[in-house]
Backbone of each chain as ProteinMPNN parsed JSONL, in Angstrom:
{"seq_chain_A": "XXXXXXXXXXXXXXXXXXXXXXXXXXXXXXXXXXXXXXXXXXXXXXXXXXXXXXXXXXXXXXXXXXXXXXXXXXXXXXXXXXX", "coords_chain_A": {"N_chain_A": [[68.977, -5.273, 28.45], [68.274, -4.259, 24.699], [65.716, -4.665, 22.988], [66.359, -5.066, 20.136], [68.938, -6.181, 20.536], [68.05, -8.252, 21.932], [65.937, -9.621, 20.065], [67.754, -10.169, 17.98], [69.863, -12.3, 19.261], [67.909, -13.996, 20.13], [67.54, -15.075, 17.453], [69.579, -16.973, 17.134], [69.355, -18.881, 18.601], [67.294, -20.426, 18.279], [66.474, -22.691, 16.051], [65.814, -22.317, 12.746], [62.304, -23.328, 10.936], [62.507, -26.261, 8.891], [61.236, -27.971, 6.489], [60.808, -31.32, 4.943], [61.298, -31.59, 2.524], [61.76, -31.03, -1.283], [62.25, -29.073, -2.135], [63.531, -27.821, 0.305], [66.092, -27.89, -0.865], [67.031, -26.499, -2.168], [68.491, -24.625, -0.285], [70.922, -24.912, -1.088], [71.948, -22.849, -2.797], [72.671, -20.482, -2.304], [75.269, -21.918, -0.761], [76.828, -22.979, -2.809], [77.266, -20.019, -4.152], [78.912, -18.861, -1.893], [80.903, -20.455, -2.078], [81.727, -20.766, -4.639], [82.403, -17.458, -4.642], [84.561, -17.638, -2.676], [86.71, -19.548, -3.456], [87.343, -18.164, -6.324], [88.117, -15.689, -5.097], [89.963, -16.339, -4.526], [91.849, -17.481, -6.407], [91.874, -15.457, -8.606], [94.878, -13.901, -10.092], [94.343, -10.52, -10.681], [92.364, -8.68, -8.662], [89.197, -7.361, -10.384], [86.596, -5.542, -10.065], [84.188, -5.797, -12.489], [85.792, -7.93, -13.774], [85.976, -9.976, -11.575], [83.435, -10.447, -11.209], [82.398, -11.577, -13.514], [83.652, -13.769, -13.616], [82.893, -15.453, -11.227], [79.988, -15.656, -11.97], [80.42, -17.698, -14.276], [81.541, -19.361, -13.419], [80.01, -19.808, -10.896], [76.991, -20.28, -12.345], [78.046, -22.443, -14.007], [78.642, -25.215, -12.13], [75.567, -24.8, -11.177], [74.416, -26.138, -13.67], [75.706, -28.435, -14.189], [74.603, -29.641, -11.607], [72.232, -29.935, -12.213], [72.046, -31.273, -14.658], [73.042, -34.282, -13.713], [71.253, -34.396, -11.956], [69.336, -34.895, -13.605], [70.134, -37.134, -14.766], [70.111, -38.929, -12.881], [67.406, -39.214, -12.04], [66.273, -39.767, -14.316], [67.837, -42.976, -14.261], [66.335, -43.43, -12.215], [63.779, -43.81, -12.729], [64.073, -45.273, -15.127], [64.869, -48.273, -13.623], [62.976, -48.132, -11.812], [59.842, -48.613, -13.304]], "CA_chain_A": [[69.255, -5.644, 27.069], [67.462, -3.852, 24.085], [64.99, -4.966, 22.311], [67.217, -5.46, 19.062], [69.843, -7.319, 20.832], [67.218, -9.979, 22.206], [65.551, -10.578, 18.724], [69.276, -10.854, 17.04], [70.515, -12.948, 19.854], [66.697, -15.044, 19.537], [67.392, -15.93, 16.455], [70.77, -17.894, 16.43], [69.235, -19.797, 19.485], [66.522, -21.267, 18.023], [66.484, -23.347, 14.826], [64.517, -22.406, 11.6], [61.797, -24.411, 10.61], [62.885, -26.08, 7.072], [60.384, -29.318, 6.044], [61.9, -32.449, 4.417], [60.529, -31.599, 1.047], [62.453, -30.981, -2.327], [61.961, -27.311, -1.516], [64.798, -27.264, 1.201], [67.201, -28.741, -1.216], [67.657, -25.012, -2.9], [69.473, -24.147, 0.183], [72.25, -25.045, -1.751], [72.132, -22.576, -3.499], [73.756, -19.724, -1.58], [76.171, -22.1, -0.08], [77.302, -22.57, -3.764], [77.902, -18.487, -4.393], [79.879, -18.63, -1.206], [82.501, -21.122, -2.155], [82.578, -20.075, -5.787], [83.119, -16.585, -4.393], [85.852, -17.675, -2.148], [87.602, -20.056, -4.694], [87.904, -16.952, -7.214], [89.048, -14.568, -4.425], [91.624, -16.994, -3.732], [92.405, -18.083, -7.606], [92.627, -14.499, -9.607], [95.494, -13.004, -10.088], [94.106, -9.682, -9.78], [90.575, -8.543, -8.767], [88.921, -6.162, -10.866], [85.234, -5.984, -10.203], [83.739, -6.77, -13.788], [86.03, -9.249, -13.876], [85.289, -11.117, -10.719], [81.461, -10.838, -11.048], [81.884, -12.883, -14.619], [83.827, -14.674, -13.506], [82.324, -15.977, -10.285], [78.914, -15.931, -12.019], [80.126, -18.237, -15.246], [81.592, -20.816, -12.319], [77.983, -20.477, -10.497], [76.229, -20.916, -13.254], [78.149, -24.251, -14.893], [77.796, -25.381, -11.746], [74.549, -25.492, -11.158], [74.184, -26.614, -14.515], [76.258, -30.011, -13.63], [73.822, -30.382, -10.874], [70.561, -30.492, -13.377], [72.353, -32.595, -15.755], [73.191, -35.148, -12.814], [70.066, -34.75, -10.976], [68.267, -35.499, -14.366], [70.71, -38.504, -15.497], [70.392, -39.728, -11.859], [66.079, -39.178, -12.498], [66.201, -41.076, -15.389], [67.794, -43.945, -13.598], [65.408, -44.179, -10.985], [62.688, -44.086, -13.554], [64.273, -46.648, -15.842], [64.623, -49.119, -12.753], [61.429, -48.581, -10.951], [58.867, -48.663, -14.049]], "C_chain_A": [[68.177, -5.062, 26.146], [66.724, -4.942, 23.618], [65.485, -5.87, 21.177], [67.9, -6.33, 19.46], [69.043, -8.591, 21.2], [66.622, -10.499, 21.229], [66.781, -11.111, 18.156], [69.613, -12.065, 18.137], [69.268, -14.448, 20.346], [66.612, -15.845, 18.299], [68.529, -16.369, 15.882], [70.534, -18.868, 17.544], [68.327, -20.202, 19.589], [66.248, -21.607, 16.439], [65.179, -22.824, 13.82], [63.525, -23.69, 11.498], [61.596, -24.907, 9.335], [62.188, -27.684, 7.2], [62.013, -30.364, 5.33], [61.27, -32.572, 3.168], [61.87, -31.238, 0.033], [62.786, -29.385, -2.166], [63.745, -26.852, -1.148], [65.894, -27.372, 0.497], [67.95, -27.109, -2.128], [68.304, -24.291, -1.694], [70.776, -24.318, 0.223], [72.792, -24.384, -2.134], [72.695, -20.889, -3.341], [75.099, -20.275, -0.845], [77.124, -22.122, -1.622], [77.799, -21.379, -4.024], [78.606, -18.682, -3.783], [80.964, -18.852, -1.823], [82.813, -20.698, -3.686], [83.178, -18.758, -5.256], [84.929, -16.668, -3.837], [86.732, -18.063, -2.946], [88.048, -18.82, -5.538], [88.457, -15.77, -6.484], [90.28, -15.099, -4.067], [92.677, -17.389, -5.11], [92.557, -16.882, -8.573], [93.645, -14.092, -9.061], [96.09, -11.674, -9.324], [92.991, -9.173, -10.291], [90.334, -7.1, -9.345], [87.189, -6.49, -10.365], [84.341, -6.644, -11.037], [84.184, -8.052, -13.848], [85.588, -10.966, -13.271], [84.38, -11.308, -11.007], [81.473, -11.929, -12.811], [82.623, -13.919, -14.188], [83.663, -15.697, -12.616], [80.857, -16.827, -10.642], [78.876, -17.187, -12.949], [80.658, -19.763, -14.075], [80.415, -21.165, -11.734], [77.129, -21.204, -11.513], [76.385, -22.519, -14.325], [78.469, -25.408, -13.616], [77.055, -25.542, -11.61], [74.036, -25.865, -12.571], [74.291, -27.803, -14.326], [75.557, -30.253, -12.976], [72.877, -30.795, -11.308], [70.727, -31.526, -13.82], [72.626, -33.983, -14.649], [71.789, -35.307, -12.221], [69.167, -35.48, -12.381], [68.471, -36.835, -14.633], [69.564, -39.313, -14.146], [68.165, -39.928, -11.948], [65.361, -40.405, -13.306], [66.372, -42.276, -15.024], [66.686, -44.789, -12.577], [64.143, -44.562, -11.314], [62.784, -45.373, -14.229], [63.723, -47.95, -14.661], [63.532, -49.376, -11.855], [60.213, -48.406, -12.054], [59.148, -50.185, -14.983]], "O_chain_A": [[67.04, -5.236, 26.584], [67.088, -6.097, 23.84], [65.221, -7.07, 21.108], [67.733, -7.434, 18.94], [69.334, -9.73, 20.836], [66.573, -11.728, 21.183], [66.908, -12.301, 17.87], [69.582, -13.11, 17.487], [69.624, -15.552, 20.759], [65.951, -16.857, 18.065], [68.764, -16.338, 14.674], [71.377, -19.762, 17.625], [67.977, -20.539, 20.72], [65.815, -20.726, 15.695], [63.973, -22.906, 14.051], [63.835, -24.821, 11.873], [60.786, -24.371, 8.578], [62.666, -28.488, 8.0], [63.239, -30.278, 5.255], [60.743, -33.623, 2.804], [62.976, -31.175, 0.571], [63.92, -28.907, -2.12], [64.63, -26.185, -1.685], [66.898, -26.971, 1.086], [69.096, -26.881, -2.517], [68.754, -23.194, -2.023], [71.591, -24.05, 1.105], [74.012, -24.541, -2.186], [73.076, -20.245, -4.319], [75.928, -19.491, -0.383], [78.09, -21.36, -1.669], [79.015, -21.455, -4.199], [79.632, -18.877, -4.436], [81.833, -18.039, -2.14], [83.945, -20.333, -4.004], [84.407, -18.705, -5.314], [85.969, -16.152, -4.246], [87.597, -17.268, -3.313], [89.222, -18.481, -5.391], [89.155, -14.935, -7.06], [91.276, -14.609, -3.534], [93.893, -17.561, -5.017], [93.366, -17.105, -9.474], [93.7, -13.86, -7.854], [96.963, -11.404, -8.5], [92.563, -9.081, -11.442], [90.904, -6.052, -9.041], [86.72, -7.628, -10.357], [83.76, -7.688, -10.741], [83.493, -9.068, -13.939], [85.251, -12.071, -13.695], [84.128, -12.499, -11.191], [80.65, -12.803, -13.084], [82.196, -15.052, -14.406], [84.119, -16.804, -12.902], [80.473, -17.897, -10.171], [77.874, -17.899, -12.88], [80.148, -20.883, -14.062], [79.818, -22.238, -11.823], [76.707, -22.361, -11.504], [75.613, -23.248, -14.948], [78.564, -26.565, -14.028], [76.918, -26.756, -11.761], [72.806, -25.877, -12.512], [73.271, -28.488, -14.246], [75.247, -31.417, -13.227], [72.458, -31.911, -11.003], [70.053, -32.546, -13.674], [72.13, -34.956, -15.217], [71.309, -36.429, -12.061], [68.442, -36.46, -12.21], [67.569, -37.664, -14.751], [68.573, -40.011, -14.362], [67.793, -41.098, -11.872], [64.547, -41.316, -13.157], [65.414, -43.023, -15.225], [66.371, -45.948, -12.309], [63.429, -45.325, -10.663], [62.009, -46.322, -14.108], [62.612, -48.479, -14.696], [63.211, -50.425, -11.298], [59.298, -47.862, -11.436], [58.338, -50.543, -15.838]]}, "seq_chain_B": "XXXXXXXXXXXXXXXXXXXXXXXXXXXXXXXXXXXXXXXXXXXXXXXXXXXXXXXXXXXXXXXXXXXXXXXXXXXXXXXXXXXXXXXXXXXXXXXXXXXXXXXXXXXXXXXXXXXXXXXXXXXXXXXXXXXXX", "coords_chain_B": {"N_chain_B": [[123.092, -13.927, 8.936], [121.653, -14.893, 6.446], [120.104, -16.484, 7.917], [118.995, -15.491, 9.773], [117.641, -13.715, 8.236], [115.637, -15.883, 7.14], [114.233, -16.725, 9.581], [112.738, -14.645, 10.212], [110.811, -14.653, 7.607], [109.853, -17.278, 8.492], [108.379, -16.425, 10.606], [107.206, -14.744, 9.639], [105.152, -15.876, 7.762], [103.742, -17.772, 9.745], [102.502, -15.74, 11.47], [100.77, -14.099, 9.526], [99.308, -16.371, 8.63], [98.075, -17.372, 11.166], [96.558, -14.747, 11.951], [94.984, -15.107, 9.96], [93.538, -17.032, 10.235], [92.238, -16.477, 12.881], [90.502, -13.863, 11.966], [88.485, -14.18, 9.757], [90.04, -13.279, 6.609], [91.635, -11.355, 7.264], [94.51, -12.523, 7.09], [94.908, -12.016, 4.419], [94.696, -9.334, 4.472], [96.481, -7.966, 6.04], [99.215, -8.491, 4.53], [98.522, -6.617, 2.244], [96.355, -7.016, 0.78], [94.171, -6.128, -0.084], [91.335, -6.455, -1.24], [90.885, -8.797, -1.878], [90.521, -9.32, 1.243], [88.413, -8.061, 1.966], [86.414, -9.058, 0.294], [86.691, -12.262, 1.293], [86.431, -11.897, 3.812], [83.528, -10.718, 3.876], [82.131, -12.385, 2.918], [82.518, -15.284, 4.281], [82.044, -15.079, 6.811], [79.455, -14.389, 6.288], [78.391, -17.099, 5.496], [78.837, -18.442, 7.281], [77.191, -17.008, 9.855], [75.083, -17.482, 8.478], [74.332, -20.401, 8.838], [74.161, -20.85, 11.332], [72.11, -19.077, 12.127], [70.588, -20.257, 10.843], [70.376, -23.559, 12.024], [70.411, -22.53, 14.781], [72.619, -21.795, 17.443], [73.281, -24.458, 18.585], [74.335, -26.266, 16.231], [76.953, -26.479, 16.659], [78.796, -29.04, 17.759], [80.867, -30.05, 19.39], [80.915, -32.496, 20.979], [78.874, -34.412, 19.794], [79.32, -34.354, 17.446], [81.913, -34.173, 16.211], [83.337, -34.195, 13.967], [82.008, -32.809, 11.82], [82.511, -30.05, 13.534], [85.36, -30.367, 13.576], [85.956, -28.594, 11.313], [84.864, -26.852, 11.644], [86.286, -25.505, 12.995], [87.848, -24.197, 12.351], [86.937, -21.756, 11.647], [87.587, -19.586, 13.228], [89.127, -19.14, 16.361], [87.129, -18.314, 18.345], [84.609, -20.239, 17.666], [84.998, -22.281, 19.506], [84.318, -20.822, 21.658], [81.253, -20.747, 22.145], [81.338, -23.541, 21.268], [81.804, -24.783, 23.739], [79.591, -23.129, 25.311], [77.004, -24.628, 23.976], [77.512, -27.255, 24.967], [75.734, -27.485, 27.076], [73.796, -28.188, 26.625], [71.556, -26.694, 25.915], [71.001, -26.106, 23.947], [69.201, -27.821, 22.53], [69.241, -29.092, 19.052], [67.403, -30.655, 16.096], [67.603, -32.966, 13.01], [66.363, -31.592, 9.483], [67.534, -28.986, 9.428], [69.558, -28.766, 11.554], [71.288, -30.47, 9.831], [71.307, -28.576, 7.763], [72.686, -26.739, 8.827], [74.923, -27.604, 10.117], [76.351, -28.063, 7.355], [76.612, -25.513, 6.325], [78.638, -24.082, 8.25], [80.166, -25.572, 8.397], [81.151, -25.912, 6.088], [81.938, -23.21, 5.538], [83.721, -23.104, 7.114], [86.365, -24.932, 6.321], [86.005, -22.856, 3.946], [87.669, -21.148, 5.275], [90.168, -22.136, 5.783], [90.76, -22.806, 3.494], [91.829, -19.872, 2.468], [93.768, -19.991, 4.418], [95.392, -21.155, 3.877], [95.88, -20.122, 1.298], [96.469, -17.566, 1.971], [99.134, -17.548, 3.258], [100.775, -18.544, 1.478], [100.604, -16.454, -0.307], [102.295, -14.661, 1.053], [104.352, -15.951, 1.509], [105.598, -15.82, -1.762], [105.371, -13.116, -1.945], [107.282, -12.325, -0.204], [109.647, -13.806, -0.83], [109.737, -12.657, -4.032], [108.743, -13.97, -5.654], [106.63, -14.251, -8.531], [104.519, -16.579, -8.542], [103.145, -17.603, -10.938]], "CA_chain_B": [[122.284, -12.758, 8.423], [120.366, -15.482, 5.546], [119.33, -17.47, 8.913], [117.603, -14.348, 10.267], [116.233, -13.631, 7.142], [114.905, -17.159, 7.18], [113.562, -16.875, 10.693], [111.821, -13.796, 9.484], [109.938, -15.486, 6.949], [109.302, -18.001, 9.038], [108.066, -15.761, 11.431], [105.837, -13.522, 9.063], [104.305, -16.952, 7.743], [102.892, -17.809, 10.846], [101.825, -14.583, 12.153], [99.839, -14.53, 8.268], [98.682, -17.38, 8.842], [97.331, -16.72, 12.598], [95.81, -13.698, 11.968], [93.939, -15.398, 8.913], [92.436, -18.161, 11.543], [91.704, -15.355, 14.291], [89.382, -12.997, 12.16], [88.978, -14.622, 8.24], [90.21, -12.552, 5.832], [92.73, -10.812, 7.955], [95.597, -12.516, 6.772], [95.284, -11.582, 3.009], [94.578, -7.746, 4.632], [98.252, -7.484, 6.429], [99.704, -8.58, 3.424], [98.131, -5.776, 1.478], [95.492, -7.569, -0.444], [92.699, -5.437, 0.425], [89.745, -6.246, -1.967], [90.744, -10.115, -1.35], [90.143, -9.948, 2.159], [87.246, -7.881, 2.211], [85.502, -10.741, -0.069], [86.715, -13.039, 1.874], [85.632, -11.603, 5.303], [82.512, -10.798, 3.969], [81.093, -14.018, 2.39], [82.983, -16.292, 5.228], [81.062, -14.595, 8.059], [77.5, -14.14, 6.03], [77.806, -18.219, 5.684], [78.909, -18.458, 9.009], [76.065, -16.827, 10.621], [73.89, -18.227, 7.977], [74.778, -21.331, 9.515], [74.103, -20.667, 12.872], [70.995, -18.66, 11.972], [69.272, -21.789, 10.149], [70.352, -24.298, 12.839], [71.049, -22.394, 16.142], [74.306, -22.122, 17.871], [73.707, -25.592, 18.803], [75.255, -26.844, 15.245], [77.787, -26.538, 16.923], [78.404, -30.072, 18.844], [82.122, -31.197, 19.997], [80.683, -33.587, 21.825], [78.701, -35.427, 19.219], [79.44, -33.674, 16.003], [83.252, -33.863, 15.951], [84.074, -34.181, 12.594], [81.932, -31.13, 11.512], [83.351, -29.186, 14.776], [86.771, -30.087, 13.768], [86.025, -28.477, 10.277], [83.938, -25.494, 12.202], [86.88, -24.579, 14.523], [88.603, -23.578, 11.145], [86.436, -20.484, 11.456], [87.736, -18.573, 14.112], [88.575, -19.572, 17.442], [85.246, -18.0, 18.682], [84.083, -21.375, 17.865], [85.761, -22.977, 20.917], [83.844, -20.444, 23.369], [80.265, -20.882, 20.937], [81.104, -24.728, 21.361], [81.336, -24.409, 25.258], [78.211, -22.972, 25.308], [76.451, -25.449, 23.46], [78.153, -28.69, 25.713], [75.599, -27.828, 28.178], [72.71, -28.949, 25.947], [70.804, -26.049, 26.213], [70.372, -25.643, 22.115], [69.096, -28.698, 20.742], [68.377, -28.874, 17.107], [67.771, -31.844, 15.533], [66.878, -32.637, 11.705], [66.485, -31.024, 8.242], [68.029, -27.635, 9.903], [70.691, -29.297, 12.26], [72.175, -30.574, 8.726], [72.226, -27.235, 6.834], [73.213, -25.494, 9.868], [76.094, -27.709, 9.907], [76.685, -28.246, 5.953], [76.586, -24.085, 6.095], [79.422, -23.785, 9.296], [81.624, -26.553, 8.412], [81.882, -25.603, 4.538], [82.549, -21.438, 6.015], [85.46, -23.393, 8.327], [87.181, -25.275, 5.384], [86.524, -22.295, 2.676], [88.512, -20.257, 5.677], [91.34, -23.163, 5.612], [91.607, -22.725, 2.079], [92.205, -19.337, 2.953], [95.006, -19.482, 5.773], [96.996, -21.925, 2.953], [96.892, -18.533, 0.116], [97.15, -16.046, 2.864], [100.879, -18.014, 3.645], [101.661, -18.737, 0.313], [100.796, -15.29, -1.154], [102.671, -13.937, 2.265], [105.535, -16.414, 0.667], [105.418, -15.082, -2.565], [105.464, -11.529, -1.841], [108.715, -12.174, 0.919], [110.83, -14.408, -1.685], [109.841, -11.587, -4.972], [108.481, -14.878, -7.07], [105.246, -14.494, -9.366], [103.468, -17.698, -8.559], [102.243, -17.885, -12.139]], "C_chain_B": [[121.585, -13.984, 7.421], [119.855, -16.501, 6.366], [118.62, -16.828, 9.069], [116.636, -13.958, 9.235], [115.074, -14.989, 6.869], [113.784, -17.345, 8.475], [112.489, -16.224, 10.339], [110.798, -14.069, 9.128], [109.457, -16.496, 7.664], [107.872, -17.521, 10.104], [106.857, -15.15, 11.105], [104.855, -14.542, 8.422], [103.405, -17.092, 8.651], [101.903, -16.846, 11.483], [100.298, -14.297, 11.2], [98.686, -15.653, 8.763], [97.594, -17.947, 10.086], [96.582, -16.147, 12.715], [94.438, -13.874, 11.075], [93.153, -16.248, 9.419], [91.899, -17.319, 12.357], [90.534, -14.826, 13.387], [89.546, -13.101, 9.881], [89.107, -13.435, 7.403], [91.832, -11.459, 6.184], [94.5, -11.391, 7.693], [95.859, -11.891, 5.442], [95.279, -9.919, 3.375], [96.265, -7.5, 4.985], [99.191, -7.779, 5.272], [99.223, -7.545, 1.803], [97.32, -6.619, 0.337], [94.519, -7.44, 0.004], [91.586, -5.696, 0.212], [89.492, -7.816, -1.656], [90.079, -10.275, 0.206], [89.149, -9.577, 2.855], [86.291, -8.714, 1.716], [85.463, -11.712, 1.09], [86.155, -12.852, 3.413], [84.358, -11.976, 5.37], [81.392, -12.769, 3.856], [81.832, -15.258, 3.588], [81.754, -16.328, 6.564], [79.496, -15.007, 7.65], [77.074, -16.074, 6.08], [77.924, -18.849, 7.172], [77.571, -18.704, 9.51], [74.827, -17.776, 9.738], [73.407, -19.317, 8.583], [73.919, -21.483, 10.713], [72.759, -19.96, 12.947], [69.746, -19.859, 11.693], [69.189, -22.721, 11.501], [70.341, -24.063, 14.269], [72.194, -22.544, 16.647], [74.123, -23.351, 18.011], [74.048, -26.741, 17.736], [76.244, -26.972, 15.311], [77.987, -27.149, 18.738], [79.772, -30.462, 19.194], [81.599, -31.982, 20.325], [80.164, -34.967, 20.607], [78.496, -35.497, 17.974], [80.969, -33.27, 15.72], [83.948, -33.743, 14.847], [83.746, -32.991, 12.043], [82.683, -29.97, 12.513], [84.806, -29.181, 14.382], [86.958, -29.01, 11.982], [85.449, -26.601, 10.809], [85.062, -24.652, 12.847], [87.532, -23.419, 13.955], [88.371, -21.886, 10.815], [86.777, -19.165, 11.752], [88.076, -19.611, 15.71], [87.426, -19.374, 18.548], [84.667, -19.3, 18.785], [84.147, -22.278, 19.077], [84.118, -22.548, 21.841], [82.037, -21.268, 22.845], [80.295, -22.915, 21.889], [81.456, -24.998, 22.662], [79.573, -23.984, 25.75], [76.965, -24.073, 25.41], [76.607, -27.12, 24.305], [77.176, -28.602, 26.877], [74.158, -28.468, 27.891], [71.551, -28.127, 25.988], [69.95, -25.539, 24.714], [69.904, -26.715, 21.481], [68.439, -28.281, 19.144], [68.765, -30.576, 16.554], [67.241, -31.671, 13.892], [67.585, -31.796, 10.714], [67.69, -29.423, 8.583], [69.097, -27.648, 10.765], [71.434, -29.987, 10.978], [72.681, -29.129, 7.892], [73.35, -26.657, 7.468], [74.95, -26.306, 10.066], [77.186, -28.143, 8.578], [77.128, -26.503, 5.817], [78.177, -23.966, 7.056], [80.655, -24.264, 8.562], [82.501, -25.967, 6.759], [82.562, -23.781, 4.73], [84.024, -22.052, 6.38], [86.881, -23.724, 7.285], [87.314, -23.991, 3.668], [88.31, -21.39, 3.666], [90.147, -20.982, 5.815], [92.018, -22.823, 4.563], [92.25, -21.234, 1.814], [93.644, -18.781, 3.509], [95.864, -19.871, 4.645], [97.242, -20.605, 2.218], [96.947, -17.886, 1.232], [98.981, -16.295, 3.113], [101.344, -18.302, 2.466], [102.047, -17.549, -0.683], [102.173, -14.415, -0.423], [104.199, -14.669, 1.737], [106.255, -15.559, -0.277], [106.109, -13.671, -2.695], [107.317, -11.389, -0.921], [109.92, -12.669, -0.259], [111.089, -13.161, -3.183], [109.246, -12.917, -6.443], [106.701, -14.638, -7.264], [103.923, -15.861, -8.356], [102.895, -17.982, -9.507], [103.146, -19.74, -12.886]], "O_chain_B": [[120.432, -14.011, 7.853], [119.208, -17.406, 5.839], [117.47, -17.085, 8.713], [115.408, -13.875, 9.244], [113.914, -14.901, 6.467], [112.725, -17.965, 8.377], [111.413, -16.784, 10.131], [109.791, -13.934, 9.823], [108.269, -16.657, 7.384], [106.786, -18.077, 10.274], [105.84, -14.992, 11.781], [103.675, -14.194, 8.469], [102.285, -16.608, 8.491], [100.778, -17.111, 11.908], [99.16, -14.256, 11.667], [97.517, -15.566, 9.141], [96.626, -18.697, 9.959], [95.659, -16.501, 13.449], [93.355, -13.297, 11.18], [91.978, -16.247, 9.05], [90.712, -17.589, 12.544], [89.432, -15.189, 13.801], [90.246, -12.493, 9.071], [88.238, -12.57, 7.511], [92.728, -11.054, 5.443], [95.491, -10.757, 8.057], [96.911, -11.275, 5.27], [95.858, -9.195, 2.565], [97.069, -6.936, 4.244], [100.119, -6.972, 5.237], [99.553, -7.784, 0.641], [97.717, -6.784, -0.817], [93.853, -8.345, 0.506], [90.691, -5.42, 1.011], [88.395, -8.242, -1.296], [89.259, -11.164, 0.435], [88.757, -10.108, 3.895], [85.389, -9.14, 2.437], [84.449, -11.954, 1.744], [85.507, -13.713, 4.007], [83.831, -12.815, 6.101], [80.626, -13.594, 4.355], [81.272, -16.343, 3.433], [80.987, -17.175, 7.023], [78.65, -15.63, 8.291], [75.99, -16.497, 6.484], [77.183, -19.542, 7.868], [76.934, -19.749, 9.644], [73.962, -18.513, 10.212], [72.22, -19.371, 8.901], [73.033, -22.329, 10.835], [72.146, -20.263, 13.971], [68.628, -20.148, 12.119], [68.118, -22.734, 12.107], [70.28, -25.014, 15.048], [72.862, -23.51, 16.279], [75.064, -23.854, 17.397], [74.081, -27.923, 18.08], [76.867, -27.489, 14.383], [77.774, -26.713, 19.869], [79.747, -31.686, 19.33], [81.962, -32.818, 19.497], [80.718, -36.059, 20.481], [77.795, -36.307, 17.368], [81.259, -32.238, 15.114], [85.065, -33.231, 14.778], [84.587, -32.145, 11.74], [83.391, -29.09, 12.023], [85.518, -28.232, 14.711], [88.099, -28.782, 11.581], [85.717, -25.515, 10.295], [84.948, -23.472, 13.177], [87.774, -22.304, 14.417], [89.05, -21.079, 10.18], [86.569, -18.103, 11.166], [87.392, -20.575, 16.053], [87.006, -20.179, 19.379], [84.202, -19.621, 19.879], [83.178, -22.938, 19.453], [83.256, -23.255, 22.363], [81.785, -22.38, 23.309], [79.54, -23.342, 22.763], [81.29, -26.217, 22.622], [78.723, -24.594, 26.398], [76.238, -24.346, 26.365], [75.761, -27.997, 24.132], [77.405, -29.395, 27.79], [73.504, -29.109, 28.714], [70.474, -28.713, 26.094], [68.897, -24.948, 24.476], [69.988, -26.856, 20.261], [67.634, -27.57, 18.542], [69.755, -31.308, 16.574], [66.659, -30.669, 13.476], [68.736, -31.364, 10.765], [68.538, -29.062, 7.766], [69.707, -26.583, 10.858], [72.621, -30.042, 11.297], [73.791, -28.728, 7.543], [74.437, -26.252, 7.056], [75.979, -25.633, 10.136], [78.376, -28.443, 8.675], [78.105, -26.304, 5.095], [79.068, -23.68, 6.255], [81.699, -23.697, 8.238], [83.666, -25.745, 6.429], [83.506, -23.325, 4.086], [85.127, -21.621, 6.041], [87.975, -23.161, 7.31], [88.115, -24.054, 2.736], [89.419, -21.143, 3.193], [91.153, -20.282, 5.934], [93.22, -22.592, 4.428], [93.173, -21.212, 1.0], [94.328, -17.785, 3.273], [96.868, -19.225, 4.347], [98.301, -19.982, 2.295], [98.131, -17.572, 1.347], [99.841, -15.415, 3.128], [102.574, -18.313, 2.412], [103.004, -17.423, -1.448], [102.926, -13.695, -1.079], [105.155, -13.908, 1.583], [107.177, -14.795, 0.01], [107.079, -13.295, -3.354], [108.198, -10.547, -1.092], [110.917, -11.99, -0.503], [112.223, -12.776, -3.469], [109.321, -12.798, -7.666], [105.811, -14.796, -6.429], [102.841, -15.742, -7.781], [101.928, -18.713, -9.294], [102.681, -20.297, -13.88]]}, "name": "protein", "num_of_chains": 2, "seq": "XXXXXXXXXXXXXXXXXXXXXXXXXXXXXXXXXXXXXXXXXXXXXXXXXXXXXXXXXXXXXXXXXXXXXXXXXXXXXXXXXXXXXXXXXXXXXXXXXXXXXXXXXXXXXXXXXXXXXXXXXXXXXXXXXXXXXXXXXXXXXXXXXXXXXXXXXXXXXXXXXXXXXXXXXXXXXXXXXXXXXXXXXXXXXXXXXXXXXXXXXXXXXXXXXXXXXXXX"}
């Protein structure tokens, strides 16, 4: 077995090492692109490139917008009630 | 003759629909929707592996992860052999990285679901001569 094949085939058979910090929580944030991608390959029409890329990016982006505005409301809450 | 044509359709549904579970993207390709199912290949797979990269094949648990597994199998049947593998306990992963790894798999399995449904409805569509708008 090469070389190549034992690092590629090393590293789906042993786990990253991702902390339990606030950090990890931005690995959201490619699983997001995915599914917007998919959703809009599955919901135009018909794909033009320009088109898709705004229109994939203005779903990413209000998206993670909704998540700020939630993470902040939900912030606020936890502030109100524990101070 | 509008039975056979019915079988037909029935027929080219499924096969659509088969081909789009076997290797994602592949159903919207036989149906000539080329640029769709190169997206879709691509970004299915990259979260795939992502998946499986973060957590190790062993995110993939029949045994004591059935609900994500039944959402994972959605991927490909690959998953099956993958989740053979894994039954002999030779991958653990536990933790922060045994969640992505299966938040990353399971959400690849169900985008490829959402998938098989347009690959058979476009595959509809295109057989009957109706829009869909």
């Amino acid at each position: 077995m090469s070389i190549i094949t034992t690092v590629i085939m090393a590293s789906f058979t042993r786990p990253e090492q991702i902390g339990t910090n606030p950090q990890s929580l931005l690995w959201l944030l490619p699983l997001a692109a995915a599914i917007v991608i998919v959703y809009k390959a599955t919901k135009m029409s018909k794909i033009t490139p320009a088109a898709f890329i705004k229109e994939a990016a203005t779903l990413f982006g209000s998206i993670i917008v909704f998540i700020i505005i939630i993470a902040a409301a939900l912030y606020g809450l936890g502030w109100l009630i524990t101070e | 003759m509008a039975q056979r044509s019915r079988q037909t359709n029935i027929s080219l549904l499924l096969i659509v629909g088969l081909l789009a579970w076997l290797v994602p993207g592949a159903g919207h390709f036989v149906i000539n929707e080329k640029k769709r199912s190169i997206i879709i290949f691509v970004t299915i797979v990259l979260t795939f592996c992502t998946g499986l990269y973060i957590g190790s094949i062993g995110v993939i648990n029949p045994g004591e992860a059935r609900l994500a597994y039944s959402a994972q199998i959605m991927n490909s049947p690959i998953v099956r052999v993958l989740g053979q593998l894994t039954q002999t306990g030779a991958y653990p992963v536990y933790g922060r990285p045994n969640e992505i790894g299966q938040i990353y798999t399971s959400i690849a399995g169900l985008l490829n679901l959402l998938c098989i449904v347009n690959a058979v409805y476009l595959a509809h569509l295109k057989k009957t001569g109706s829009t869909g708008d």
